[in-house]
MIDOSE-1310 file (N, C-alpha, C; in nm, 2 decimals, decimal comma, always signed):
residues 193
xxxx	+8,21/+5,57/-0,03/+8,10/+5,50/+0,03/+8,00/+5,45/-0,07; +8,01/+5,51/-0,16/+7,89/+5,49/-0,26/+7,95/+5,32/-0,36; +8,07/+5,32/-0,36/+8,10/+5,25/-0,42/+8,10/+5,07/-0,34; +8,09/+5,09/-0,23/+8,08/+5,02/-0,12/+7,89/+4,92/-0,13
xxxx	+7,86/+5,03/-0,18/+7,69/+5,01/-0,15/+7,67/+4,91/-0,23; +7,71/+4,99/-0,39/+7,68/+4,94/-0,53/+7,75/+4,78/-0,52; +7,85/+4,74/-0,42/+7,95/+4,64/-0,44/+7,84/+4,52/-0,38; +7,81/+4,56/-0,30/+7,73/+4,47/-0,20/+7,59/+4,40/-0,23
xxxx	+7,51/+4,52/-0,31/+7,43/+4,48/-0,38/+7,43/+4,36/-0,50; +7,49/+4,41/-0,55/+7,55/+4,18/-0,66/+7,57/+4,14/-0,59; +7,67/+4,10/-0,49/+7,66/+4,02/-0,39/+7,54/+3,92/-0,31; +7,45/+4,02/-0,27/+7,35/+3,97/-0,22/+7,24/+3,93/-0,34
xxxx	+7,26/+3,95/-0,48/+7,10/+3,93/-0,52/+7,21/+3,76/-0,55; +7,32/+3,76/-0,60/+7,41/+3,70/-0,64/+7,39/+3,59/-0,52; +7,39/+3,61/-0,40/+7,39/+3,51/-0,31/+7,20/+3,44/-0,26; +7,12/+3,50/-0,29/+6,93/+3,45/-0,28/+6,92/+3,37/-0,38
xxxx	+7,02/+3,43/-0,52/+7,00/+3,27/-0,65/+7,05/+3,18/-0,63; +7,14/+3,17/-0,59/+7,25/+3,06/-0,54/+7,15/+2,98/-0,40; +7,10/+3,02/-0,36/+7,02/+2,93/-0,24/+6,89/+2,93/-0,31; +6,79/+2,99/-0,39/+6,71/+2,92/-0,47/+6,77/+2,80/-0,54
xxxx	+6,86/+2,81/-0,58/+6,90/+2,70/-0,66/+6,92/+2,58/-0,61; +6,98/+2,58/-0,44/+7,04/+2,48/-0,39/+6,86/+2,47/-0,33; +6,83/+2,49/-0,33/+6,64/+2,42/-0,28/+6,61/+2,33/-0,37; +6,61/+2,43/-0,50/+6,57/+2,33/-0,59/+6,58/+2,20/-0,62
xxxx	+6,73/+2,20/-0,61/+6,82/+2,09/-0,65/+6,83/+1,95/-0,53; +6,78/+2,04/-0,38/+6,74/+1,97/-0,29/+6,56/+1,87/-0,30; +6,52/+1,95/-0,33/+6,37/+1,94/-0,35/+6,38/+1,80/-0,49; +6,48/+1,82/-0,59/+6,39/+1,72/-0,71/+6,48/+1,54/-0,65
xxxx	+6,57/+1,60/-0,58/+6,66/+1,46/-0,56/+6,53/+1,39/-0,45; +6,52/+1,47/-0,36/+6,39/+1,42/-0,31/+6,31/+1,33/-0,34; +6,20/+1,43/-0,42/+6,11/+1,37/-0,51/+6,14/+1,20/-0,61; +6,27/+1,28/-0,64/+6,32/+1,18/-0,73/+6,35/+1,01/-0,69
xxxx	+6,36/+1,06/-0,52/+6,39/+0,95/-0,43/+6,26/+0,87/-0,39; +6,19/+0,89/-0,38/+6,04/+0,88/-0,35/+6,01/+0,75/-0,41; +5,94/+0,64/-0,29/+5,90/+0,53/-0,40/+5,78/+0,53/-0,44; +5,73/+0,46/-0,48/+5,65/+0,50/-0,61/+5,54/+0,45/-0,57
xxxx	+5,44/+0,53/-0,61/+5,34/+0,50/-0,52/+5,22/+0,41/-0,57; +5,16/+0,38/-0,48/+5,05/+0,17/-0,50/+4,92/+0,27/-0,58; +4,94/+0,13/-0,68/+4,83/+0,16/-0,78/+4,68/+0,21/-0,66; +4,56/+0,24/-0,73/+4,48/+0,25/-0,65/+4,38/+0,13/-0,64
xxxx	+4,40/+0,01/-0,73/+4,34/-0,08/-0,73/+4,46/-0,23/-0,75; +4,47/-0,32/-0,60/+4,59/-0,38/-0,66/+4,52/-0,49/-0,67; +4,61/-0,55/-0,76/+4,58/-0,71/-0,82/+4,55/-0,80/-0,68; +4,48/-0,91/-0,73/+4,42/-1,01/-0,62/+4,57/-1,09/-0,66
xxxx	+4,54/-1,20/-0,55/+4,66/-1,31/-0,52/+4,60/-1,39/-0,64; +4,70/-1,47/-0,65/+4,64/-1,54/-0,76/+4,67/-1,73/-0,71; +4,57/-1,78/-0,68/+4,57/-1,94/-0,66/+4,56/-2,04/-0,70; +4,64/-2,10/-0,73/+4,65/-2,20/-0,77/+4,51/-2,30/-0,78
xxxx	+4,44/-2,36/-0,92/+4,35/-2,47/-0,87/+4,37/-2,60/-0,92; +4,34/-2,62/-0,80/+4,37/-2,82/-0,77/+4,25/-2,89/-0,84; +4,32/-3,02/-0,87/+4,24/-3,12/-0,95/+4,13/-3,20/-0,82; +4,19/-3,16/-0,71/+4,08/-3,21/-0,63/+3,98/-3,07/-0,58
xxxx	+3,98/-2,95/-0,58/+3,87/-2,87/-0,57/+3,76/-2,92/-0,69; +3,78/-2,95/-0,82/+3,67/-2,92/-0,94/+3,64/-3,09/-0,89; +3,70/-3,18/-0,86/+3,62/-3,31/-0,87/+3,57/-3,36/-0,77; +3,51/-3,26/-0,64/+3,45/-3,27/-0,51/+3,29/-3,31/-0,56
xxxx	+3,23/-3,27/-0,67/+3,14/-3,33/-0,72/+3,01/-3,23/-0,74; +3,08/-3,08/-0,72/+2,96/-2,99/-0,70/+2,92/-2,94/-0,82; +3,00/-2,97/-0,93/+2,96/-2,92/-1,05/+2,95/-3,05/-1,14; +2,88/-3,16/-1,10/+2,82/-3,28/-1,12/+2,72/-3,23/-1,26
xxxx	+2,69/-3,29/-1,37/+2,57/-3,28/-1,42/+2,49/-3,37/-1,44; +2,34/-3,37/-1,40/+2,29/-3,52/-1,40/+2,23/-3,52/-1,50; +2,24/-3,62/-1,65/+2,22/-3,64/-1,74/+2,10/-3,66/-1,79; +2,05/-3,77/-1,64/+1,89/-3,86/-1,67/+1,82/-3,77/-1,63
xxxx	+1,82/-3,66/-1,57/+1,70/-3,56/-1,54/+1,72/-3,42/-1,71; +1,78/-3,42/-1,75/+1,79/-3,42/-1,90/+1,68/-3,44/-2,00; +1,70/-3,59/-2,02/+1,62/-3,68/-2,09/+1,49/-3,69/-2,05; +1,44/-3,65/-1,99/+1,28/-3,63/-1,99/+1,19/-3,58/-2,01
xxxx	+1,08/-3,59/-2,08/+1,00/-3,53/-2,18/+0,97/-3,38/-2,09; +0,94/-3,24/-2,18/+0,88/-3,13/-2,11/+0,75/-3,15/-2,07; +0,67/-3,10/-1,98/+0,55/-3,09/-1,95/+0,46/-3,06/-2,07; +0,33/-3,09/-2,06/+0,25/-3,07/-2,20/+0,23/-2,92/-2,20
xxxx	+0,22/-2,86/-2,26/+0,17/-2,69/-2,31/+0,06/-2,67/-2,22; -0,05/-2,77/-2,25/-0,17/-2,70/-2,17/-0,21/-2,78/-2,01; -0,07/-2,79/-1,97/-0,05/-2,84/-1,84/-0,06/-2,75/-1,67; -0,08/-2,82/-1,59/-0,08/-2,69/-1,49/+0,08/-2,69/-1,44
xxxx	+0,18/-2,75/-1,48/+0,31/-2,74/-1,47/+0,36/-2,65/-1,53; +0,32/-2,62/-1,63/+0,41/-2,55/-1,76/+0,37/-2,38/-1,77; +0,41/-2,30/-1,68/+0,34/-2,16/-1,71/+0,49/-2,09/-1,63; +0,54/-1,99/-1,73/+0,64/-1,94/-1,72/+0,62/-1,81/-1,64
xxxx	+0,50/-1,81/-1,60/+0,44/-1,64/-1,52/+0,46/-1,72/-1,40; +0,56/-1,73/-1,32/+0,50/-1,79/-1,17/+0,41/-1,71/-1,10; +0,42/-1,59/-1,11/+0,33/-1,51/-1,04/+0,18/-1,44/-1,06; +0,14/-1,52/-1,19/+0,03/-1,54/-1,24/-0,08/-1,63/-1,15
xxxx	-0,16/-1,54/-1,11/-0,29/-1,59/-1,03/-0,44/-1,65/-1,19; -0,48/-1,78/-1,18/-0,54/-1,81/-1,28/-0,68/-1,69/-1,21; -0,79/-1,67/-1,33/-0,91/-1,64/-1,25/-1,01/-1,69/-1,24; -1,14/-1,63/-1,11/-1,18/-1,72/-1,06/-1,30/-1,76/-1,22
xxxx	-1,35/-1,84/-1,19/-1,45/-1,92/-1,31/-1,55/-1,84/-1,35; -1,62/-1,81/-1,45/-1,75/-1,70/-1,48/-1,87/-1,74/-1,36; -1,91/-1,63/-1,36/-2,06/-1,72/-1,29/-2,14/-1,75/-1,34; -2,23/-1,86/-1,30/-2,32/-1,90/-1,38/-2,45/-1,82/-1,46
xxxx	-2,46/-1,85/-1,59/-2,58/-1,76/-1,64/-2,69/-1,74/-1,57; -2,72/-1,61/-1,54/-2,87/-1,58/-1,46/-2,97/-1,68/-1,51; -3,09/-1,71/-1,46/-3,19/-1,79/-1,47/-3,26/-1,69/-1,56; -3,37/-1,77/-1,61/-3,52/-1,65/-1,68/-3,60/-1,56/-1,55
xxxx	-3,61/-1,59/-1,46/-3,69/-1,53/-1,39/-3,60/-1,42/-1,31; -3,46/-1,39/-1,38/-3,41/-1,28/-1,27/-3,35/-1,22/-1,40; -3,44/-1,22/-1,53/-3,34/-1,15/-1,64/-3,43/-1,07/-1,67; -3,55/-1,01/-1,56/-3,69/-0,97/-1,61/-3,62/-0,77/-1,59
xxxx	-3,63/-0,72/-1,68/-3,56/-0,56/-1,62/-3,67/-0,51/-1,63; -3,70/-0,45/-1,54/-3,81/-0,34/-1,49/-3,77/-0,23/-1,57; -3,93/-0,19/-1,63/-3,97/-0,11/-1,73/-3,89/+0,05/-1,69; -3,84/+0,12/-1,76/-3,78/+0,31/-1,70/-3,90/+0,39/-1,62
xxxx	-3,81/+0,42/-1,59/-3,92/+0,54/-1,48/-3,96/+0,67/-1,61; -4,08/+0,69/-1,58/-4,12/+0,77/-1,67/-4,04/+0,95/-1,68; -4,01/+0,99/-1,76/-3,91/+1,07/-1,72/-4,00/+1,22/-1,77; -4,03/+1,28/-1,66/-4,11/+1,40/-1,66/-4,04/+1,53/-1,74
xxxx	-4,13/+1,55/-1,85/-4,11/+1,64/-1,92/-4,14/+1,76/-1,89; -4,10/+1,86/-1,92/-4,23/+1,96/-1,88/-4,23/+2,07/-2,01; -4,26/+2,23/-2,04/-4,28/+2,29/-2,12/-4,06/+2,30/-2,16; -4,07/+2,27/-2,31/-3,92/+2,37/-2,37/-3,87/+2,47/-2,25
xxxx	-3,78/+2,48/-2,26/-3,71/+2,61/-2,18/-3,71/+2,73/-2,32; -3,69/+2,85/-2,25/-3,73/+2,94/-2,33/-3,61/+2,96/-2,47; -3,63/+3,02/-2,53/-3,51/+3,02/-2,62/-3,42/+3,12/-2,57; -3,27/+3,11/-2,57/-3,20/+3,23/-2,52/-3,18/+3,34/-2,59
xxxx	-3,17/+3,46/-2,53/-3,23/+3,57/-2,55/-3,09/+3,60/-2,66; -3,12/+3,64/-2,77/-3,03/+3,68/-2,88/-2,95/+3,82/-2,80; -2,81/+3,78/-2,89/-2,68/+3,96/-2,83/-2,79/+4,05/-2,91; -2,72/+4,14/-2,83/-2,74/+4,30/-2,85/-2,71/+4,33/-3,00
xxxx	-2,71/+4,38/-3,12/-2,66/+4,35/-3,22/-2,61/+4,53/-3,25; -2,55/+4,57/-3,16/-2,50/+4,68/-3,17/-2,34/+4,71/-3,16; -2,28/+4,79/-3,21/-2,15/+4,85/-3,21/-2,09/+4,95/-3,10; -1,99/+4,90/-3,02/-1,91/+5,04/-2,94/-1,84/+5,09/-2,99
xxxx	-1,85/+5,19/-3,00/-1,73/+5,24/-3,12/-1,62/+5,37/-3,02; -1,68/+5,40/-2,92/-1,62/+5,50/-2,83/-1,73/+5,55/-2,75; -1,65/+5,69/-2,66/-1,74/+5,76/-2,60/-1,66/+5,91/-2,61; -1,74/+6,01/-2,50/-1,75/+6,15/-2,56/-1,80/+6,26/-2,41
xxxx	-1,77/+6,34/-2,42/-1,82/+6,44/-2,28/-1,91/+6,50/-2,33; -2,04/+6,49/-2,26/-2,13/+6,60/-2,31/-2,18/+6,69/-2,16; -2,07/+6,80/-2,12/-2,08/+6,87/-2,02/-2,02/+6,80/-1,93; -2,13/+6,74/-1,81/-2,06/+6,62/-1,68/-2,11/+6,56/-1,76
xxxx	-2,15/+6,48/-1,86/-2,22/+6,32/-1,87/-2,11/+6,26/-1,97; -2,08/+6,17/-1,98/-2,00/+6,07/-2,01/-2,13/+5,97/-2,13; -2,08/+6,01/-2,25/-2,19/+5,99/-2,37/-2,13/+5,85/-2,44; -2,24/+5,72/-2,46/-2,13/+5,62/-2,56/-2,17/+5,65/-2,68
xxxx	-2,10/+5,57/-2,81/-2,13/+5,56/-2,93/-2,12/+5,47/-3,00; -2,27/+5,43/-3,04/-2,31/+5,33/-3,08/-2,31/+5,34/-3,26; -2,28/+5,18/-3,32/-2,29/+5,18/-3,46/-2,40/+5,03/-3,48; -2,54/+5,10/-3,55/-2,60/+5,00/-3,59/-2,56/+4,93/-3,71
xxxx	-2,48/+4,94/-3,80/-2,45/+4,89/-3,95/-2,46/+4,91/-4,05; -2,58/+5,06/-4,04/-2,58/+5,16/-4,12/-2,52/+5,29/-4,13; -2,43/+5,32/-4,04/-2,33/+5,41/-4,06/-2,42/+5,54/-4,00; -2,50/+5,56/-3,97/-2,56/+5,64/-3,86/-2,53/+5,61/-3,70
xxxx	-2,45/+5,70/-3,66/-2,37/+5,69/-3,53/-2,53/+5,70/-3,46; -2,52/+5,67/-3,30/-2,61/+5,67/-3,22/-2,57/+5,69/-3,07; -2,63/+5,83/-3,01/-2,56/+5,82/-2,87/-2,67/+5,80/-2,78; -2,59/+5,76/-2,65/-2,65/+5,70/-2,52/-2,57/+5,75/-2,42
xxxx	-2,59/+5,80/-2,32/-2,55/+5,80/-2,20/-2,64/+5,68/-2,06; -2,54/+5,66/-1,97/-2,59/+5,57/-1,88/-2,71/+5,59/-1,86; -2,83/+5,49/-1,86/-2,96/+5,49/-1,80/-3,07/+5,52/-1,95; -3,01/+5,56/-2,07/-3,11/+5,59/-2,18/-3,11/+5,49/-2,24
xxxx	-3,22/+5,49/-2,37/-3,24/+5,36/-2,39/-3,18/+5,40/-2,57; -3,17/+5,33/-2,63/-3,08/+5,31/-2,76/-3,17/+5,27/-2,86; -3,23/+5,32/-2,95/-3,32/+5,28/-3,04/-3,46/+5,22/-2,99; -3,50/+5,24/-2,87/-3,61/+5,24/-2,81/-3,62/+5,07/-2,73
xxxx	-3,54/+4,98/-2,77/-3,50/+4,85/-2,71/-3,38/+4,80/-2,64; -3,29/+4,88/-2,61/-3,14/+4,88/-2,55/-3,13/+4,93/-2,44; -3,09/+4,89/-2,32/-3,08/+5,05/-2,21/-2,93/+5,04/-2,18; -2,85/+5,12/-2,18/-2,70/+5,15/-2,16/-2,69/+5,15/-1,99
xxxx	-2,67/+5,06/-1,91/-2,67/+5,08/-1,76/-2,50/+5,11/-1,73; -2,43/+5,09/-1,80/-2,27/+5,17/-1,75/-2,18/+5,15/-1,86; -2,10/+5,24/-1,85/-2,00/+5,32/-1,94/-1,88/+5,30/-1,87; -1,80/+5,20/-1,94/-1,65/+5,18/-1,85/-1,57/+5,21/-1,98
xxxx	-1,44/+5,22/-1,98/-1,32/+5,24/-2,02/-1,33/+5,20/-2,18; -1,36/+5,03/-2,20/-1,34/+4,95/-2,34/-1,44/+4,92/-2,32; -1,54/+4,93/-2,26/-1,65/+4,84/-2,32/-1,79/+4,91/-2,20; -1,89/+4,83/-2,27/-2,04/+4,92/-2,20/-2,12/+4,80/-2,20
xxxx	-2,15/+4,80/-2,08/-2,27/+4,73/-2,00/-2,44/+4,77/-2,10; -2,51/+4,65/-2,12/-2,61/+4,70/-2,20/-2,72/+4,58/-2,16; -2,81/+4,64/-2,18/-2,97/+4,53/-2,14/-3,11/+4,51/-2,22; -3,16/+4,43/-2,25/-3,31/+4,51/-2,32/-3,36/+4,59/-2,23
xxxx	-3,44/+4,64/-2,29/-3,52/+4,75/-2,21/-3,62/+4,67/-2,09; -3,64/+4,57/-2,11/-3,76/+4,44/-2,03/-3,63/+4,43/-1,87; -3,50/+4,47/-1,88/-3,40/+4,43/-1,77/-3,33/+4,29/-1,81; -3,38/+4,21/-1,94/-3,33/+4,12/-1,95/-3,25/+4,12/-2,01
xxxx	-3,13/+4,00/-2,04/-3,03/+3,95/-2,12/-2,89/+4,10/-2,13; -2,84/+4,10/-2,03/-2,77/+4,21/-1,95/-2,61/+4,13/-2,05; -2,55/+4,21/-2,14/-2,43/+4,21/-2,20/-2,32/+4,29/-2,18; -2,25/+4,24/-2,18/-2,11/+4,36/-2,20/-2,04/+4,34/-2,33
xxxx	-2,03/+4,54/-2,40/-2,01/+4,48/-2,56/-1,88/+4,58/-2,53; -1,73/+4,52/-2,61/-1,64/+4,58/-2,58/-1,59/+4,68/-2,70; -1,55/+4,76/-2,71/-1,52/+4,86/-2,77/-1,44/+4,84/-2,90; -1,54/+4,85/-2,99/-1,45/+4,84/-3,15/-1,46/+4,96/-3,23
xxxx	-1,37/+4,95/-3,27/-1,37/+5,04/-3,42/-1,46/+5,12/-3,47; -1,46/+5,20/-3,60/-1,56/+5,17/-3,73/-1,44/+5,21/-3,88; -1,52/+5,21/-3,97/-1,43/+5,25/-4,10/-1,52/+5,37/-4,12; -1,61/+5,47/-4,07/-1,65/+5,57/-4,13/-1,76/+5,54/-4,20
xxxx	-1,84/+5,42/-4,23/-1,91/+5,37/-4,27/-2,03/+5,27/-4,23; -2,01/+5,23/-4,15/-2,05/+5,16/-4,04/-2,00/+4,99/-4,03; -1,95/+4,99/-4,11/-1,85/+4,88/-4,11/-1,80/+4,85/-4,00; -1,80/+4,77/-3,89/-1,67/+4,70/-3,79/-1,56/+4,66/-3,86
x	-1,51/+4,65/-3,71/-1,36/+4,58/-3,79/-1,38/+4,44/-3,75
């Protein structure tokens, strides 16, 4: 039985090639038969031209309109802008009695404005906990550090009204000229950076 199986099997792969093949061989005669297919742009007809189409008289050239002089240059014929509008004429020069210009209005002065109030000429250099208070630190440029907490005044002319993060809200002592100076450095000396 076993030998029966094995026999059958060539057989059959032996017979799926043999009909692939005969497809194939169906398929290219086909193809092959096929007529051939139209350009995708075909040539125009091509017509014949008669000695009586060109001598109907439409391509005539008249000679004597030729011969005749161009228009002058500074002609109102001769302007290659057709769509050029000329413009209208100047108007006439004002008279003397309408060239009279009324004197300026006097222009009211009054006192300078004040001079603006010069920066703060102080250094942030950080801040510090002193207990609950939240302390800044100031560098005047002599390398003697200076503390302030919110609401005190800073060398007797500065008042520190808030203490943020990078930088400190500051005012003269008068409430005027209100700055914000942001938080720099020092070298240990009073040097900025």
């Amino acid at each position: 039985m076993s030998e029966s199986k094995s026999i059958q099997r060539p057989r059959t792969g032996v017979l799926a090639f043999a009909a692939v093949a005969v497809l194939a061989v169906v398929a290219y005669t086909l193809w092959a038969a096929s007529p051939d297919p139209l350009p995708s742009n075909p040539a125009r007809e091509q017509r014949p031209v008669t000695a009586g189409a060109a001598g109907s008289g439409s391509l005539a050239v008249k000679l004597d309109e030729l011969k005749q002089p161009p228009p002058m240059p500074g002609g109102e014929g001769r302007n290659p802008f057709r769509f050029y509008v000329k413009p209208a004429p100047p108007p006439p020069p004002p008279s003397a009695s309408t060239t009279r210009v009324p004197p300026p209005a006097p222009v009211e002065t009054g006192p300078p404005p004040p001079p603006p109030i010069p920066p703060i000429p102080l250094k942030f250099t950080g801040t510090m906990e002193q207990g609950k208070k939240k302390v800044a630190i100031f560098s005047d440029g002599r390398g003697v550090p200076v503390y302030a907490a919110e609401g005190e005044l800073v060398m007797g002319q500065y008042r520190v009204v808030r203490i943020q993060i990078e930088s400190v809200v500051m005012e003269y002592a008068d409430g005027k000229g209100r700055q914000t100076i942001p938080m720099r450095g020092s070298y240990g000396d009073g040097r900025g950076q």
